[in-house]
C-alpha positions in Angstrom: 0.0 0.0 0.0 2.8 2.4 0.6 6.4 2.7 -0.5 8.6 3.7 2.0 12.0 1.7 0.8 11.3 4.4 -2.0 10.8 7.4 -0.4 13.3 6.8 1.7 16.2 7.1 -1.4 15.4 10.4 -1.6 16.1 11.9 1.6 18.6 9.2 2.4 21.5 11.2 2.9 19.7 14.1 5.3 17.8 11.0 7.5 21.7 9.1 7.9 23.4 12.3 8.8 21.1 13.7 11.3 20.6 10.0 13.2 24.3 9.7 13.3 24.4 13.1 14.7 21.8 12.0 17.5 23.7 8.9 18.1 27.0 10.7 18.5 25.1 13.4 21.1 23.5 10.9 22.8 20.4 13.4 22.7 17.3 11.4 22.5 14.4 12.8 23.9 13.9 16.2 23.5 16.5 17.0 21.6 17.5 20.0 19.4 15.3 18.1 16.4 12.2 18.3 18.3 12.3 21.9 19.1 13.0 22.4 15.5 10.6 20.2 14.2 8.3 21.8 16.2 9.2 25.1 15.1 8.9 24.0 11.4 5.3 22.6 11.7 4.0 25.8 13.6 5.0 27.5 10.3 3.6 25.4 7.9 0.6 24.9 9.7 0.4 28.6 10.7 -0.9 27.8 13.9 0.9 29.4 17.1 1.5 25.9 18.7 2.6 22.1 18.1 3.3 20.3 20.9 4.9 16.8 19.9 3.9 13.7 21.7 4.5 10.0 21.4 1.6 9.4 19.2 -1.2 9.9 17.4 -3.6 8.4 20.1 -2.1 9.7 22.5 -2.6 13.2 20.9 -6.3 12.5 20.8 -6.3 12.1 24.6 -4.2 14.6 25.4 -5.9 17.2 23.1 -9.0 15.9 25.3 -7.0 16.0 28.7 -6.5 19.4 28.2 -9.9 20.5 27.1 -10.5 19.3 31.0 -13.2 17.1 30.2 -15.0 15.3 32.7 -16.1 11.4 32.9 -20.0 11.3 31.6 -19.5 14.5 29.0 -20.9 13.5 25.4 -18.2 13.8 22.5 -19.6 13.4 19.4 -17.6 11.6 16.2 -18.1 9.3 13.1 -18.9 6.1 13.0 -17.0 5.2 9.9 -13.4 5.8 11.1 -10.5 4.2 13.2 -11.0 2.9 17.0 -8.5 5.3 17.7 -10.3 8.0 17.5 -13.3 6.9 20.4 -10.8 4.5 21.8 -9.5 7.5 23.9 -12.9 8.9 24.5 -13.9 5.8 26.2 -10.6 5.5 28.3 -11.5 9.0 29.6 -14.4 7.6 30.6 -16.5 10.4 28.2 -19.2 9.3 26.5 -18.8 8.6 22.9 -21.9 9.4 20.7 -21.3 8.2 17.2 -23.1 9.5 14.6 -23.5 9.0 10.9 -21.2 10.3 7.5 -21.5 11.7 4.4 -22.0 9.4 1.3 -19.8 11.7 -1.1 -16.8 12.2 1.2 -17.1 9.5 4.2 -16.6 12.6 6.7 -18.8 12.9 9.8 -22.2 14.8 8.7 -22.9 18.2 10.1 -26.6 17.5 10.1 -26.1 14.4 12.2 -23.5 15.8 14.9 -26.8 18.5 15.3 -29.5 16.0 15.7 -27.0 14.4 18.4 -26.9 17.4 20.4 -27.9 16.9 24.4 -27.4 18.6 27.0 -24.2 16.6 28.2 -22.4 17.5 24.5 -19.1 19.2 25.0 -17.3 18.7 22.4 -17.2 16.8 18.9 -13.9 15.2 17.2 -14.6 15.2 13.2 -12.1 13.0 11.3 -10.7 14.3 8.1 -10.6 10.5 6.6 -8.5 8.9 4.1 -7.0 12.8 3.5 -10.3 15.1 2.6 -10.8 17.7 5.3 -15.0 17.3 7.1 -17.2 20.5 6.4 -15.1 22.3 9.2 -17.3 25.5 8.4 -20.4 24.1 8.9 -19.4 21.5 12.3 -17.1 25.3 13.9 -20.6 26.8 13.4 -22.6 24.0 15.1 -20.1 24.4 17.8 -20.3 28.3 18.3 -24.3 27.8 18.5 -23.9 25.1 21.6 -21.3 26.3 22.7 -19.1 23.0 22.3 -15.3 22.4 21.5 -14.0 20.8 18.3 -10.8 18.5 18.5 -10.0 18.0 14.9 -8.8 14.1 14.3 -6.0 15.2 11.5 -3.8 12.0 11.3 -5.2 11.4 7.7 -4.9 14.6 6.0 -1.8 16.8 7.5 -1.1 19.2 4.5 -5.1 19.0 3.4 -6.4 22.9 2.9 -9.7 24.1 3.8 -11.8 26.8 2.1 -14.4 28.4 3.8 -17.2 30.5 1.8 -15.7 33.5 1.7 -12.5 32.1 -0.3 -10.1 32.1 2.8 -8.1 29.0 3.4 -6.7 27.0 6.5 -4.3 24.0 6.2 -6.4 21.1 8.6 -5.5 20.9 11.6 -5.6 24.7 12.6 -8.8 25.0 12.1 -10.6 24.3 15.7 -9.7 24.8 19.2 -7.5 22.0 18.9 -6.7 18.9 16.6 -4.1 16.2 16.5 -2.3 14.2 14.2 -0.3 10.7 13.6 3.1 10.4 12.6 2.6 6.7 11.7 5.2 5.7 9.3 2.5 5.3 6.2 1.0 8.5 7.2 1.4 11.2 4.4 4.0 13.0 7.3 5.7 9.5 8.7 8.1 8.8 10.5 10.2 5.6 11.0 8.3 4.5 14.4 5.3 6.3 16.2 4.8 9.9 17.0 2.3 12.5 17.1 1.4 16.0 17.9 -1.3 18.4 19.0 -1.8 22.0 17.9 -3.7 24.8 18.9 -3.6 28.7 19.1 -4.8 29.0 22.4 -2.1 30.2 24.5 -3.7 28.7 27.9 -4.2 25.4 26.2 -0.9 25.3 25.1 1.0 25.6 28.5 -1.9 22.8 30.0 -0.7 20.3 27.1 3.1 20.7 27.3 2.3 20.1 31.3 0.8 17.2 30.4 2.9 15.2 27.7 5.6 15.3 30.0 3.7 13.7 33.2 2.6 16.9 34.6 5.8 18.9 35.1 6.9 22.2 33.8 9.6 22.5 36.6 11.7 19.2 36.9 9.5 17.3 39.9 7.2 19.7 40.4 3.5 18.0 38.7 0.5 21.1 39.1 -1.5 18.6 36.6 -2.4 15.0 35.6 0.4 14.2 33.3 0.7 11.6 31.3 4.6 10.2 29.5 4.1 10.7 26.2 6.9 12.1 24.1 8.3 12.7 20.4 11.7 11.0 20.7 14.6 13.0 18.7 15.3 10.6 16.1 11.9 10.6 14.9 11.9 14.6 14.9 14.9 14.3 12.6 13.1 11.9 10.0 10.2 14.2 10.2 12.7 17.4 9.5 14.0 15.8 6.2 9.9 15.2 5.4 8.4 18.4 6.3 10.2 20.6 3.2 9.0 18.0 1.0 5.2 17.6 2.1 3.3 19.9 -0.6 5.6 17.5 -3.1 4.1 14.6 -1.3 0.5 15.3 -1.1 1.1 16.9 -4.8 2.3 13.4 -6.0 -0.7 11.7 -4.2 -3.3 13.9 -5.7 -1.8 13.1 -9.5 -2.0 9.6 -9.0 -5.3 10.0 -7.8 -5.9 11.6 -10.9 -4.7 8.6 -12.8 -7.0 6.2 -10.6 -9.8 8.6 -11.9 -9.2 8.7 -15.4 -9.3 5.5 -15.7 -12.0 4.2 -14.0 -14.2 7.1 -15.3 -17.4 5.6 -16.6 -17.1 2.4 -14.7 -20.8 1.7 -13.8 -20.0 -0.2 -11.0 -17.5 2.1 -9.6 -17.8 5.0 -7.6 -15.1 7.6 -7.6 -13.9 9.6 -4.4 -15.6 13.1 -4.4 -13.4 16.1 -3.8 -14.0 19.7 -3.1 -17.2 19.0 -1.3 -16.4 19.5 1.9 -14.5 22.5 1.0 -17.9 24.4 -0.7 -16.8 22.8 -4.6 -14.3 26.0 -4.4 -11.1 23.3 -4.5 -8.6 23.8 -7.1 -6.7 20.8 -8.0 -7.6 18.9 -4.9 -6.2 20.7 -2.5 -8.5 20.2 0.4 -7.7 16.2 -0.6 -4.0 14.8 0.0 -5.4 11.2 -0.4 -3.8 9.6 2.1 -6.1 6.6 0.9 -7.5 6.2 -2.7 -11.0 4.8 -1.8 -13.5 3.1 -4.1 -16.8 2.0 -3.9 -17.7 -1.0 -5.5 -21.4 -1.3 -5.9 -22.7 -4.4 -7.5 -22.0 -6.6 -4.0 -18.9 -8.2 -5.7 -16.7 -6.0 -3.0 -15.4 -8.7 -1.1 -14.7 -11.0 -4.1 -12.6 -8.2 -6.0 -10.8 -7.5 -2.4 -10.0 -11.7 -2.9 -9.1 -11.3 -7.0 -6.4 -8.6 -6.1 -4.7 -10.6 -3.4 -4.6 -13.7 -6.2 -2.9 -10.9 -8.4 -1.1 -9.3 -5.7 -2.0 -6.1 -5.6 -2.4 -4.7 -1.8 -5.6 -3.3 -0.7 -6.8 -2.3 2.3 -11.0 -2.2 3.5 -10.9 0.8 5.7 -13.4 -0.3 7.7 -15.2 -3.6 8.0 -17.1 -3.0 11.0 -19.1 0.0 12.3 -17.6 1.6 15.5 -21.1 1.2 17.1 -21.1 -2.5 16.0 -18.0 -3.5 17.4 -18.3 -5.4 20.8 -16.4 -2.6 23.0 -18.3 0.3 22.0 -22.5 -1.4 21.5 -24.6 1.2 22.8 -28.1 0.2 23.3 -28.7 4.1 22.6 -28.2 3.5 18.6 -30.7 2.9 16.2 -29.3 1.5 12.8 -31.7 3.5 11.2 -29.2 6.4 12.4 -26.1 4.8 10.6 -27.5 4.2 7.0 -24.4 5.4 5.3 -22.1 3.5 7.3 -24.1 0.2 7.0 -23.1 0.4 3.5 -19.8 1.7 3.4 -18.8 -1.0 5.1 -20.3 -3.2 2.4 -18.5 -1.5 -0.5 -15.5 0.6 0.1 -11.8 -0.7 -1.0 -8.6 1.2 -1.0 -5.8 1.0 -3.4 -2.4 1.3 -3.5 -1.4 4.8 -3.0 2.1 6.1 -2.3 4.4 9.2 -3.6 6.1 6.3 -5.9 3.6 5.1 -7.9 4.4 3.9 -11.2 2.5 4.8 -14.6 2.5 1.1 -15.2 1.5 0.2 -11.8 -1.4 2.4 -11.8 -2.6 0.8 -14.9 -2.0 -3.1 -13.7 -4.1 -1.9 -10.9 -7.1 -0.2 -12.8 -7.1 -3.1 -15.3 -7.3 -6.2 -13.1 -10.1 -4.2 -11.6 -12.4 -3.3 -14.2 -12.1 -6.5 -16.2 -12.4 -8.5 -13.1 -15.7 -6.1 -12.2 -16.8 -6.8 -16.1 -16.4 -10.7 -15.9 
C-alpha cells in the first residue's frame, strides 16, 4: 500500500546524517530536532502551537485532557473511522456518541452531529478520513451555537487545505480549538516509528498540554497537573525534519496519482469515484482540500469482497478501511443507537476498497491496478 524503501532514497542522505548526529550526542528525547521540528510545523501549519507527543492516540487524549473534560460528558464523532479515535474517548471515561457520514466524502455529517446534540455535548472530534478535510465550516458553526469544543482528528490529512465561503483558506489541523495528528510511518508526514502532535492557538491550552505530555511537570518534579509520558523522541523529529520541506511535493504526487485512478476508471458503472471539493464548498482547485492519504472506491454491484479476494490472487495490496461500524463492534454497543441512524455506514462498510497509494507510484502500476479491476468487475 505504501512505499517507504522508496521514499526513503530520496532523503537518504539528510535522515543518515542527522541519526548519526543523534547517536553521537546521545540526545534522545527532547533533543535540538524536536524543538526544530516543532518550530517547522507551527509555520507550515500557521498555527501558534505544536506540541509533539509520542503518538497519534495519545494526541487524541491529550488534546481531550487538556480541554479538562470530565467522565460522563458527550463527545460526538463518526462512525466510519479508526478505533483510535473513540478508543480514547472511552478510556477517559466520556461518553462517545457516534453519529453517521457523508456518502460523497465519508466525513462525519454536520446534520447528524446536530440531531446528536444533548445537554451533556461538549465537544465533537470530526475526522478528516483517508485525507479530505469534514465540512469544518459548517461543524465550527454547530459548535459556536452550543457552545461545544472541536478536536479535529488530522492523522489522515496533515497538509489538506480548507476553504471556507468567503475564499479564505486553512491548512487542517488549525482549524478548531485544537486537533491532532499521527506520525505513523504510512501517514502522508511519517516517520520511521510512532509519533504525534497536537496543535492549537490558544495560549492557555498550550501551557496545559506541554504540562501534560511530560507527566505533569513544567519545573523538573514539580507536577501542578495529571500528566501523562508521552513524548516525540529525537530521532523521529529528525526523520520528520528531512519530510516536512517535501510535504506539498508529497500530497502533490498523491493527488496526480489519484488523478490517474480517476481517469481510468471514469465511466465504470459499478465504480464510484472519491468526491473532492465537497467539503470544502466545490471551491477546490486541483484537490487541494484532498492529500489522499487513501485512494478509496466503492464498489457497488455486491462483488466487493470478491474483487478485495481477485487482487490478493494478483497481488496487488488493498486495504478495506473499515469492515465493522464503531457502534457495531463489541467494545463500543450502545443500546442508545438505532441503525436507522447509521444508513451510510451500513453500506460503506459493504463496499468501500482502497488502493495502492504512495508518492512512488508507477505509470504502469497504476494501470496493472485499474485493469485487473475493471475487467475483473466486467467478468
Amino acid at each position: 500500500m505504501v512505499d517507504l524503501i522508496g521514499q526513503y532514497q530520496g532523503i537518504k542522505k539528510q535522515v543518515d546524517e542527522s541519526i548519526s548526529h543523534i547517536l553521537n550526542s546521545a540526545a534522545f528525547i527532547n533533543g535540538p530536532e524536536v524543538h526544530a521540528f516543532q518550530k517547522e510545523l507551527e509555520e507550515y501549519l500557521q498555527v501558534k502551537h505544536v506540541i509533539p507527543c509520542a503518538n497519534g492516540t495519545d494526541a487524541l487524549q491529550i488534546a481531550m485532557m487538556g480541554l479538562g473534560l470530565q467522565p460522563g460528558d458527550e463527545i460526538i464523532t463518526a462512525d466510519f473511522t479508526f478505533a483510535a479515535t473513540v478508543e480514547v474517548i472511552a478510556l477517559l471515561r466520556l461518553t462517545p456518541v457516534l453519529v453517521d457520514v457523508e456518502p460523497d466524502t465519508f466525513n462525519i455529517d454536520p446534520l447528524a452531529i446536530e440531531k446528536a446534540i444533548t445537554p451533556k455535548t461538549k465537544a465533537i472530534v470530526p475526522v478528516h478520513l483517508f485525507g479530505q478535510c469534514a465540512n469544518m465550516e459548517a461543524i465550527m458553526e454547530i459548535a459556536e451555537k452550543h457552545d461545544l469544543f472541536v478536536i479535529e482528528d488530522n492523522a489522515q490529512a496533515i497538509g489538506a487545505d480548507y476553504t471556507f465561503k468567503d475564499g479564505t483558506k486553512k491548512k487542517a489541523g488549525g482549524i478548531a480549538h485544537v486537533a491532532s495528528t499521527s506520525f505513523f510511518p504510512s501517514k502522508n508526514l511519517g516517520c520511521y516509528g510512532d509519533g504525534g502532535a497536537i496543535f492549537t492557538n490558544d495560549d492557555d491550552l498550550a501551557h496545559t498540554i506541554r504540562g501534560i505530555v511530560n507527566h505533569g511537570m513544567y519545573t523538573r518534579y514539580h507536577h501542578d497537573v495529571v500528566g501523562v509520558n508521552s513524548r516525540l523522541d529525537t530521532i523521529q523529529a529528525a526523520v520528520l525534519r528531512a519530510k516536512l520541506p517535501r510535504l506539498n511535493s508529497y500530497c502533490n504526487k498523491r493527488r496526480e496519482a489519484a488523478r490517474k485512478y480517476m481517469k481510468a476508471f471514469q465511466g465504470q458503472e459499478h465504480i464510484v469515484l472519491p468526491k473532492t471539493g465537497i467539503s470544502c464548498n466545490g471551491f477546490c482547485e486541483n484537490c487541494d482540500c484532498h492529500v489522499f492519504h487513501q485512494f478509496t472506491i466503492r464498489i457497488m454491484n455486491g462483488k466487493r469482497d470478491l474483487l478485495a479476494d481477485h487482487l490478493a490472487q494478483k497481488n496487488i495490496p488493498f486495504g478495506i478501511y473499515y469492515p465493522i461500524p464503531l457502534h457495531k463492534q463489541k467494545a463500543y454497543a450502545d443500546s442508545r443507537y438505532n441503525e436507522s441512524d447509521f444508513t451510510v455506514t451500513n453500506e460503506l462498510v459493504k463496499e468501500v476498497i482502497s488502493l495502492p497509494m504512495h508518492t512512488e507510484l508507477e505509470d504502469d502500476q497504476i494501470s496493472f491496478i485499474t485493469q485487473t479491476v475493471i475487467k475483473f468487475l466486467k467478468d
